[in-house]
Structures are given as C-alpha cells and as structure tokens.
C-alpha positions in Angstrom: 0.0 0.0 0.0 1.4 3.4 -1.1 0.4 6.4 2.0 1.3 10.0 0.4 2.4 12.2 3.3 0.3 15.9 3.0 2.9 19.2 4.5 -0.2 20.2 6.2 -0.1 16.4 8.4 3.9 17.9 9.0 3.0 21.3 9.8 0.7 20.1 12.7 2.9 18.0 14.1 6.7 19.8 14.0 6.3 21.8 16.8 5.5 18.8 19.2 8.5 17.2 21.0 9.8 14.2 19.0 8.7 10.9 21.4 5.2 12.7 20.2 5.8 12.8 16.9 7.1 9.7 16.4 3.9 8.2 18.4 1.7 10.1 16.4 3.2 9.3 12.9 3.1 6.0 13.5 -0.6 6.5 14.5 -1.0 7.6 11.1 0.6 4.6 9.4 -1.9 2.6 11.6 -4.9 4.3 11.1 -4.0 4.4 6.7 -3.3 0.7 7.5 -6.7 -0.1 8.7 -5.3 -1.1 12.1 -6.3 0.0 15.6 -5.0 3.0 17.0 -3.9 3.7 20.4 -3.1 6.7 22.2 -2.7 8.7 25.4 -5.4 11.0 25.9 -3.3 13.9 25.0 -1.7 13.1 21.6 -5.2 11.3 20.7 -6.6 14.9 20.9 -4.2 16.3 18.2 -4.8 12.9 16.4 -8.3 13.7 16.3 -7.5 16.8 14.3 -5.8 15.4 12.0 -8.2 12.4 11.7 -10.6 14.4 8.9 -7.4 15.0 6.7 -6.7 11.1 6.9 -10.0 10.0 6.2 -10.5 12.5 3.3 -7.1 10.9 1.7 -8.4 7.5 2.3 -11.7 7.8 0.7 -9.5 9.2 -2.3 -7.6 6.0 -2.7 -10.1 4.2 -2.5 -12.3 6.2 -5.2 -9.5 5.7 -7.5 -8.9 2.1 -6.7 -12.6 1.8 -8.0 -12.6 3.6 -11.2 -9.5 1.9 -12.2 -11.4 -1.3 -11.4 -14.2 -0.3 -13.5 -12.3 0.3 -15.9 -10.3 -3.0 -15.9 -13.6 -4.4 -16.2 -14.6 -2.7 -19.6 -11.4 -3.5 -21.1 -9.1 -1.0 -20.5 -7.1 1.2 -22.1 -8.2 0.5 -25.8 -5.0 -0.2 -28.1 -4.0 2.2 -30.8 -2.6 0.9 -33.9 0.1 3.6 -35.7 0.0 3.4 -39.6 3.6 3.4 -41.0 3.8 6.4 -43.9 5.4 4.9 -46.9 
C-alpha cells in the first residue's frame, strides 16, 4: 500500500516534542493501514485533528482504486494501432 504524506499532516505535528511525533506518525501509518490505534489522551486529541485529513485521503484512494477497477472491467485502455507512412 502506497500512503502520500500531505505538508499540512507535517505542519501540525513539527512543533510537538519528537517521542510525540514519532507516536503520532506511527498513528498515522496505523490508522492508513486499517489497524487500531492507540493513544494517550493527550496526543489522541491532536490525532483527532488530523483524523478528517486522513479520512478525506483514504476515501481518495479508494475512489481511485474503483474507477481503475471499473475500468479494468470494460477492457481497459483500448489499443492504438500507428499506420507506418510509406
């Protein structure tokens, strides 16, 4: 599974000590992994924040994941053939 990191997911989370950010980017990777996530009180606050942006990025994969299924479905990507000029 590919996760694409947004700035604005950094931005939150630089001015926070490190043992915090390291517990709340691995939150991330949990949550974008479909596993359980848990967390102190405190950093599950600022994870709650962020939680929208996740979910929005999520839903987008998995949008895409669908067309391109769809899509597989009607054939794909029809062929084109190139006529050589004499």
């Amino acid at each position: 599974m590919k996760i694409t990191i947004d700035t604005k997911w950094v931005e939150a989370i630089e001015d926070f000590d490190t043992e915090t950010k390291v517990v709340l980017y691995e939150a991330i990777f949990d949550y974008m992994s479909d596993k359980e996530v848990n967390l102190p009180d405190d950093t599950w606050k600022m994870f709650a924040i962020l939680q929208p942006m996740l979910d929005e990025e999520k839903f987008k994969r998995i949008r895409i994941a669908e067309r391109s299924r769809a899509n597989g479905a009607k054939g794909g990507r029809k062929k084109t053939t190139k006529e050589v000029k004499e």
